[in-house]
ZAFI-224682 format. One line per 10 residues: number of its first residue (from 1); their letters; for each residue x, y, z of C-alpha. Coordinates in Angstrom, 2 decimals, decimal comma. Layout:
<pts>
NUM = A = X/Y/Z; ...
</pts>
This chain:
<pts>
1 = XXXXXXXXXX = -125,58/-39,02/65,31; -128,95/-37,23/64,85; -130,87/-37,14/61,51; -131,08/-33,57/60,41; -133,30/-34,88/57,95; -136,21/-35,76/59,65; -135,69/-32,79/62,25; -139,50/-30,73/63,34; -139,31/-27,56/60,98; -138,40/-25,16/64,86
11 = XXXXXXXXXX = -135,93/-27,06/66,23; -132,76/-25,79/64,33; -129,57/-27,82/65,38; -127,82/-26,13/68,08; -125,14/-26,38/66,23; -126,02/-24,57/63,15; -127,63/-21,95/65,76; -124,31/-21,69/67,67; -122,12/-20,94/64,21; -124,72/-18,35/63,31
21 = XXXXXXXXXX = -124,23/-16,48/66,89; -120,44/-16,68/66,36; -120,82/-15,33/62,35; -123,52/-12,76/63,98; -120,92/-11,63/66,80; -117,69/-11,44/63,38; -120,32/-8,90/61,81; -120,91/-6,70/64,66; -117,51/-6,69/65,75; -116,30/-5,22/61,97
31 = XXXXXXXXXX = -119,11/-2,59/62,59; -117,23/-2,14/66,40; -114,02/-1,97/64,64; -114,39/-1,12/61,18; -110,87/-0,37/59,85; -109,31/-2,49/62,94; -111,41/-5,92/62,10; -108,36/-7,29/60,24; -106,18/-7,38/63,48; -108,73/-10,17/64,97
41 = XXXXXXXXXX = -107,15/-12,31/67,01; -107,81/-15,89/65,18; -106,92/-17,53/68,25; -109,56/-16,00/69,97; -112,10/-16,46/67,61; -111,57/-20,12/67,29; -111,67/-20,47/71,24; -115,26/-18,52/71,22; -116,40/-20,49/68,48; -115,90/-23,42/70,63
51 = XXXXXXXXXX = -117,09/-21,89/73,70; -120,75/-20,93/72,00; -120,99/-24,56/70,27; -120,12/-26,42/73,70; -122,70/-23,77/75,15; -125,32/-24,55/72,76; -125,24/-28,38/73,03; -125,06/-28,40/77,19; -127,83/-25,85/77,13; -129,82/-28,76/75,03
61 = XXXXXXXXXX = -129,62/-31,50/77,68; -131,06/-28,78/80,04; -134,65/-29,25/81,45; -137,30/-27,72/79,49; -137,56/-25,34/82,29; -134,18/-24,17/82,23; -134,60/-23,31/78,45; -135,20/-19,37/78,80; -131,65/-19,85/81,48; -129,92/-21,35/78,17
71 = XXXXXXXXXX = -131,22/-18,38/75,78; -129,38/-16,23/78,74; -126,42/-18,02/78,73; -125,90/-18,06/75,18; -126,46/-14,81/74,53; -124,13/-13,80/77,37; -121,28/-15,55/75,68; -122,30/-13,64/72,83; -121,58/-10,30/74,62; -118,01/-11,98/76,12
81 = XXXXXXXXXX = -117,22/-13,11/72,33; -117,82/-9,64/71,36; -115,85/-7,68/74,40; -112,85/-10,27/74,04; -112,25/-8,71/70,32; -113,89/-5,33/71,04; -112,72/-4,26/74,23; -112,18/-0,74/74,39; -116,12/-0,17/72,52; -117,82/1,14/75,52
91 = XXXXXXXXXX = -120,93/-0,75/77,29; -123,57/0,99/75,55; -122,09/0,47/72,06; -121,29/-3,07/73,10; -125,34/-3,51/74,27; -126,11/-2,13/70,90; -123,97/-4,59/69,06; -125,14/-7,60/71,24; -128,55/-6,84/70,25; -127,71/-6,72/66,64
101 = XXXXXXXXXX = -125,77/-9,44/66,82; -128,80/-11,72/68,61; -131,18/-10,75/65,76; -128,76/-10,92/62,94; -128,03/-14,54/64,82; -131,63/-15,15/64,28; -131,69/-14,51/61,05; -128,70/-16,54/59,73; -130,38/-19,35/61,55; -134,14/-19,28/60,53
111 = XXXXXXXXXX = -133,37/-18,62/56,84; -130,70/-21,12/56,22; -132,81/-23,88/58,27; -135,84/-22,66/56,36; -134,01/-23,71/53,07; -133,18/-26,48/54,33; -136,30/-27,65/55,11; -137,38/-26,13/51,72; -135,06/-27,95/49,84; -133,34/-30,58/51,18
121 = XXXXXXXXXX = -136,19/-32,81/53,47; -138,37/-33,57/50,38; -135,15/-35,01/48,89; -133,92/-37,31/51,67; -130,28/-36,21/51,71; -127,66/-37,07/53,87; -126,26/-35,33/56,98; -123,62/-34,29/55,09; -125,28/-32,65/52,07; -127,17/-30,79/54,60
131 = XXXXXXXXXX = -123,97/-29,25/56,27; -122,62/-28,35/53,18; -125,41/-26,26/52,49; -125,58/-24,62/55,40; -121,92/-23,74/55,84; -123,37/-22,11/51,41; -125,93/-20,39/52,89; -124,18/-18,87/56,30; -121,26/-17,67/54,05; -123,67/-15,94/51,39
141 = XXXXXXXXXX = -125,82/-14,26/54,28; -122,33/-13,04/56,17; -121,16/-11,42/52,78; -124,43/-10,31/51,77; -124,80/-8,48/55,19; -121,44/-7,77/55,06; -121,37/-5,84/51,93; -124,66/-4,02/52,45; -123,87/-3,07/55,79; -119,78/-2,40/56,09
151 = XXXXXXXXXX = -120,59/1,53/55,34; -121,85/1,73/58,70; -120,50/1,96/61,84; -121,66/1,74/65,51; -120,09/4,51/67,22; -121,62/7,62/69,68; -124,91/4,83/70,63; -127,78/7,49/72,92; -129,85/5,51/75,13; -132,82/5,68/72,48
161 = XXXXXXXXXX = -131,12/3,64/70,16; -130,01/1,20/72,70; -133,70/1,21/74,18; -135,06/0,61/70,32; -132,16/-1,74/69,70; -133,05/-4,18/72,80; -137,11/-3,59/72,18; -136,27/-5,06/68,21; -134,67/-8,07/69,65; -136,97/-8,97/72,31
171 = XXXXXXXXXX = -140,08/-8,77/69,86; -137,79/-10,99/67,11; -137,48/-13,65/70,41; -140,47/-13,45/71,42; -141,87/-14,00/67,74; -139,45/-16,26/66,60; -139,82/-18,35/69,41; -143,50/-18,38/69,60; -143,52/-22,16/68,45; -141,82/-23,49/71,53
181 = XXXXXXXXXX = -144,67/-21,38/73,69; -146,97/-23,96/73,59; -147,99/-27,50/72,35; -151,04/-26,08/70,51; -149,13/-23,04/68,71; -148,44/-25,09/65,77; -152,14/-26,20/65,07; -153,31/-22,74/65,81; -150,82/-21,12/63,26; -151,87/-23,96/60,89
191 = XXXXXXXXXX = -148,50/-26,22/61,20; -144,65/-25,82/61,73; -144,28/-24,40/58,54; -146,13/-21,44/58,98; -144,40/-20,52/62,29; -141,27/-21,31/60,44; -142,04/-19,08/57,74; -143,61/-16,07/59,66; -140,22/-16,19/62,15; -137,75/-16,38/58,74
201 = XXXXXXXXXX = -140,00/-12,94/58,08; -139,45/-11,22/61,33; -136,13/-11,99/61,68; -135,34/-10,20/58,38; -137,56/-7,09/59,56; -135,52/-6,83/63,08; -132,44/-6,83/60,69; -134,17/-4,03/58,38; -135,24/-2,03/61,40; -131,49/-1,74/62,87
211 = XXXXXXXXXX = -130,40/-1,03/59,35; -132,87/2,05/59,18; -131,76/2,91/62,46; -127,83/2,57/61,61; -128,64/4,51/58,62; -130,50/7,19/60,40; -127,51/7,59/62,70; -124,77/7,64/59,60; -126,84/10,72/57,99; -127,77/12,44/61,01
221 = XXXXXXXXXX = -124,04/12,04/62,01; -123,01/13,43/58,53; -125,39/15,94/58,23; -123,89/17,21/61,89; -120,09/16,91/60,18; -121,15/19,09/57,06; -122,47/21,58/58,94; -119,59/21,98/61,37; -117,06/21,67/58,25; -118,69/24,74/56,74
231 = XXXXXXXXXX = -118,98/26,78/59,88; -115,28/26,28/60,20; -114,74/27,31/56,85; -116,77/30,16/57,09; -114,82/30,88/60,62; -111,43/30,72/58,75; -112,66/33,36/55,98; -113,89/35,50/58,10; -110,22/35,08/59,98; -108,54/35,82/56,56
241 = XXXXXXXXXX = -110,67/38,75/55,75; -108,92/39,95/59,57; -105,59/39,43/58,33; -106,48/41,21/55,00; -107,06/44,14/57,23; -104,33/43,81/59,78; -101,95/43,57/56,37; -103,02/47,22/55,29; -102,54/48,49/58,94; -99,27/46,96/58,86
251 = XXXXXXXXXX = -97,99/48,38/55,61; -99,36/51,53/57,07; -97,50/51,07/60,13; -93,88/51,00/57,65; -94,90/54,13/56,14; -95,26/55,96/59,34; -91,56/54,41/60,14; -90,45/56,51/56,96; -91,24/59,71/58,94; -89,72/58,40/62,35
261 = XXXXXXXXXX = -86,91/57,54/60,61; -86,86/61,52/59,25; -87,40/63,12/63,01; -84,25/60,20/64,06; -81,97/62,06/61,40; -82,70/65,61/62,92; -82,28/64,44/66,68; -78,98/65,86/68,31; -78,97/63,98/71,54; -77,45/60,61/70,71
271 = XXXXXXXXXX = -78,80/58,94/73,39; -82,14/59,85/72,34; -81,14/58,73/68,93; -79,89/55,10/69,93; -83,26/54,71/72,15; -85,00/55,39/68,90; -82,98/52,96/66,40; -83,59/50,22/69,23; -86,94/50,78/69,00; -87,70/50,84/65,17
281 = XXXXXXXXXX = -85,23/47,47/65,12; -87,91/46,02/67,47; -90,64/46,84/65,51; -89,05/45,70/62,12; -88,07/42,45/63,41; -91,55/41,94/64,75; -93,56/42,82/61,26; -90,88/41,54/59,00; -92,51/38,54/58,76; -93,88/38,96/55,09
291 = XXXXXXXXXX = -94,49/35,74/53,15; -94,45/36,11/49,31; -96,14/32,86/47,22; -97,46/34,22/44,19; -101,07/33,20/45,77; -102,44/36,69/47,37; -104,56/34,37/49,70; -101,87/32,27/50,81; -99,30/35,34/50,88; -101,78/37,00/53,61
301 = XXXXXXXXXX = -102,66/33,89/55,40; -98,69/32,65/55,73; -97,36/36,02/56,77; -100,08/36,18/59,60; -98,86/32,52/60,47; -95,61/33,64/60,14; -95,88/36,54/62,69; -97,48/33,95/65,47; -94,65/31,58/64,87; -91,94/33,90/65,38
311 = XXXXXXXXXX = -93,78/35,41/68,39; -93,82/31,65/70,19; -90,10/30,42/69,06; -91,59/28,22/66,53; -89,14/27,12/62,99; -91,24/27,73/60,32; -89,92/26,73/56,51; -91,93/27,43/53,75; -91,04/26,66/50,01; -94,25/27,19/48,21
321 = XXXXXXXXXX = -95,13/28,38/44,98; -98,70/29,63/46,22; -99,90/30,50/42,15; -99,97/26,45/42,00; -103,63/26,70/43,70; -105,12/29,18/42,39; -107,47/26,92/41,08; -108,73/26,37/44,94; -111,19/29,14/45,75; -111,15/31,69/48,32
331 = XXXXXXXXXX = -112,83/29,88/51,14; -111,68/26,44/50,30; -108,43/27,70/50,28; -108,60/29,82/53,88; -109,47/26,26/55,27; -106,96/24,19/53,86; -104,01/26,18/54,37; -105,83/27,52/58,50; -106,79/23,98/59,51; -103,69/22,14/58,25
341 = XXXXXXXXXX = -101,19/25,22/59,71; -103,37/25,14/62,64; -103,72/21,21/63,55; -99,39/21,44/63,02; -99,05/24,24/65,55; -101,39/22,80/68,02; -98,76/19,72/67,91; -95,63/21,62/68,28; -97,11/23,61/70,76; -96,93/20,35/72,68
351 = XXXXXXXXXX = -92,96/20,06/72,05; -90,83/21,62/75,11; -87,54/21,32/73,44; -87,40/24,96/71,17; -85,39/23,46/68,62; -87,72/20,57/67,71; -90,73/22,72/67,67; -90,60/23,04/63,32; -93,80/23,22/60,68; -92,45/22,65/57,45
361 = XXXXXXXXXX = -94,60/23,70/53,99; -94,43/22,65/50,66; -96,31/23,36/47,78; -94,73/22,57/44,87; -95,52/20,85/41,38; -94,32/17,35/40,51; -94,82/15,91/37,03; -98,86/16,17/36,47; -99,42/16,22/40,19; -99,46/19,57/42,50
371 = XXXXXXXXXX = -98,31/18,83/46,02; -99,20/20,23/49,30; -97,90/18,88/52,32; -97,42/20,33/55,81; -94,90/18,80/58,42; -94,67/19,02/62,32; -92,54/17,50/65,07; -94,44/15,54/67,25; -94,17/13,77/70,63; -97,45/12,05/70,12
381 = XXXXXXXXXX = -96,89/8,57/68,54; -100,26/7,42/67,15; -101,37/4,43/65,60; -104,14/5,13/63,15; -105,62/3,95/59,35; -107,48/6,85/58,52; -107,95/10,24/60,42; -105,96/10,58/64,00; -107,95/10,99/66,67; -108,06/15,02/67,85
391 = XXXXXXXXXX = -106,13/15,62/71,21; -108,67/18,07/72,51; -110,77/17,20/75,13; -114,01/18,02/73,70; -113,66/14,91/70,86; -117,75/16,15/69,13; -116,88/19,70/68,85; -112,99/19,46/67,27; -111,35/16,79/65,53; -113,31/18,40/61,88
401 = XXXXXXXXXX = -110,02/20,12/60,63; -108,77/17,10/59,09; -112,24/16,23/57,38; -112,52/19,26/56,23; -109,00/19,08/54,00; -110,34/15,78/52,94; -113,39/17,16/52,00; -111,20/19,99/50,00; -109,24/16,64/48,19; -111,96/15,23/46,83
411 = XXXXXXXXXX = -113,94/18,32/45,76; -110,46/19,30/43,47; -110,84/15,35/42,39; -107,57/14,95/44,61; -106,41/12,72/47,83; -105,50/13,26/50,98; -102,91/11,21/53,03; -101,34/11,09/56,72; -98,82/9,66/58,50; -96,09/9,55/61,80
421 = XXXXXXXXXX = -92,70/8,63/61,33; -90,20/8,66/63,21; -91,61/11,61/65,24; -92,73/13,84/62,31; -96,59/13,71/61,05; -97,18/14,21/57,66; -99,86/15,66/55,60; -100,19/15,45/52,11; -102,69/16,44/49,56; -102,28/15,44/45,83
431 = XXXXXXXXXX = -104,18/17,86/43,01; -104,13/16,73/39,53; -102,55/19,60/37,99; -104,93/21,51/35,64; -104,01/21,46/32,15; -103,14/24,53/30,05; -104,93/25,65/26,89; -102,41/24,88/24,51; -102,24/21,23/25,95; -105,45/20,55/26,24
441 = XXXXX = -105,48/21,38/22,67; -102,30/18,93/21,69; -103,93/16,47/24,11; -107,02/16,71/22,04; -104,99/16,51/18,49
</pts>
């Protein structure tokens, strides 16, 4: 059994190196994953583990010469640990995460060993001291990284970022390996310790450069959602400021069928008469479609809705008491009531069968809580945690409906849930209910 104690300062045990690859390839599969990590297969895991620490001691008994064929190999089954979990992440965002994973590898191993060395060599400790405190020091670093880093994701990788992502790893290998260059590195860099300590610090910039970079990517990528959330909310104003108009035009349209029906009653032919009392039936069957909520907005919004529905044989129910959000304004409201009607008739639209093609509203109070929840039949059975993926082809441009309601939630200091079962999705939003006057004032007493 070697003695880790008396162990040159660059020649970390292969198989403290090999755990830090496997802990390194965990991370950047969570990233890969995010709300999916939990689903790991442990079996797997356990098998790669093994696989990189067999790996990493073969690759030691290799000739010097083959050393830069071992770095390949290793960092190959790197990429296979990472596709066997993540396999349906794409190549480029699996590059990315490979190269993250390599210098985050780095960095697990350089620090820990550093302390190590640090620490534990002055004091002459035994073997197993020493693997207690790296198994301390891997498991602080992994939830350190873990916990500064779980807000991001890596998703929608451009070539730049892979090109910066493999640059950052090859100048953290080429640094951090700069002592196993040549015999005379160490004396020129003034001992192992110094090479030690200046690979320790590049390792933990190659880390802070891919965190700048992830974070670039998680504001520009916000920044881009904002700004399509609020075009879409100014689209679905401007749509309700339409129906405002087509309402009046409408209600004009009735009062011209008060004069029709006066020219029906003087009209001797009867013929002529029945041709005309078929035709105003058509027309008040068609614009009958009047919604009445107590919420002007939502009154003008549902009867337009209500008009398209009947016009493609789709069951509409609505029990709402539309004055419940009238604390939502104008365009807030447009796009929560237009995204969330329109994501549920996109979905039935999908339905052949006419009598399972059904949007069902709600909006009603319930104890301190105001309710609004919109239901759809659905043939699509999808598995999600947090927002379904949109059905539309063009995944960048749509998919911002359901954000957008979320964003609505939150701003009212309210939350958003949804859900499939048994063929129906579910959407719900839960508002606080705002408290009257009178008791806020007993609340206060």
């Amino acid at each position: 059994m070697m003695n880790l104690t008396t162990t040159i300062w660059p020649n970390i045990p292969r198989l403290f190196t090999a755990v830090a690859e496997w802990l390194a390839c965990i991370q950047v599969i969570m990233m890969l994953s995010h709300h999916h990590w939990k689903k790991m297969n442990a079996l797997a895991l356990v098998a790669c583990l093994l696989g990189q620490v067999f790996l990493q001691i073969w690759c030691g008994s290799w000739p010097i010469q083959l050393w830069l064929v071992g770095i390949i190999a290793n960092i190959a089954w790197m990429l296979f640990t990472i596709f066997v979990i993540a396999p349906k992440a794409g190549w480029r965002r699996l590059f990315y995460g490979l190269c993250r994973a390599f210098v985050l590898a780095e960095t697990f191993a350089s620090v820990s060993w550093q302390l190590v060395c640090m620490v534990l060599l002055p004091l002459h400790v035994s073997n197993s001291v020493v693997f207690f405190w790296i198994l301390v020091d891997f498991l602080a670093l992994f939830a350190f990284f873990y916990f500064t880093q779980r807000r991001f994701t890596i998703d929608e990788i451009s070539f730049r970022e892979d090109a910066v992502a493999a640059l950052t790893a090859m100048i953290v290998f080429a640094i951090s390996n700069v002592g196993f260059i040549s015999n005379n590195a160490a004396a020129f860099f003034g001992g192992s310790a110094v090479i030690f300590t200046i690979r320790s610090f590049v390792d933990i910039c190659g880390v802070l450069m891919l965190t700048l970079e992830d974070r670039q990517r998680m504001v520009t990528r916000l920044r881009t959602d904002l700004n399509t959330i609020n075009r879409m909310m100014e689209s679905q104003y401007q749509q309700y400021q339409e129906y405002k108009q087509s309402s009046e035009l409408v209600n004009q349209h009735f009062h011209d069928l008060k004069h029709q029906l006066t020219v029906l009653a003087m009209e001797d032919d009867s013929k002529k008469r029945q041709q005309y009392l078929n035709e105003i039936s058509q027309d008040i069957h068609l614009y009958n479609v009047g919604v009445k909520t107590g919420n002007k907005i939502a009154d003008v919004i549902l009867t337009r809705k209500n008009a398209y529905f009947k016009q493609h044989h789709i069951i509409f129910t609505c029990i709402a008491n539309g004055s419940l959000l009238n604390m939502i304004n104008t365009m807030d409201l447009c796009s929560l009531l237009g995204n969330s009607l329109d994501n549920a008739t996109e979905s039935v639209e999908q339905v052949h069968d006419p009598e399972k093609r059904m949007i069902n509203l709600r909006i009603v109070n319930k104890g301190n809580f105001i309710i609004y929840q919109v239901e759809n039949y659905t043939t699509a059975q999808q598995n999600f945690t947090d927002l379904p993926q949109t059905t539309k082809q063009d995944k960048k441009r749509h998919g911002y409906g359901l954000k957008s309601i979320r964003r609505i939630a939150h701003k009212y200091n309210g939350t958003m849930t949804v859900g499939i079962k048994n063929h129906w999705f579910r959407l719900t939003v839960m508002f606080n209910q705002p408290q009257s006057k009178e008791a806020k004032e007993e609340a206060e007493q």
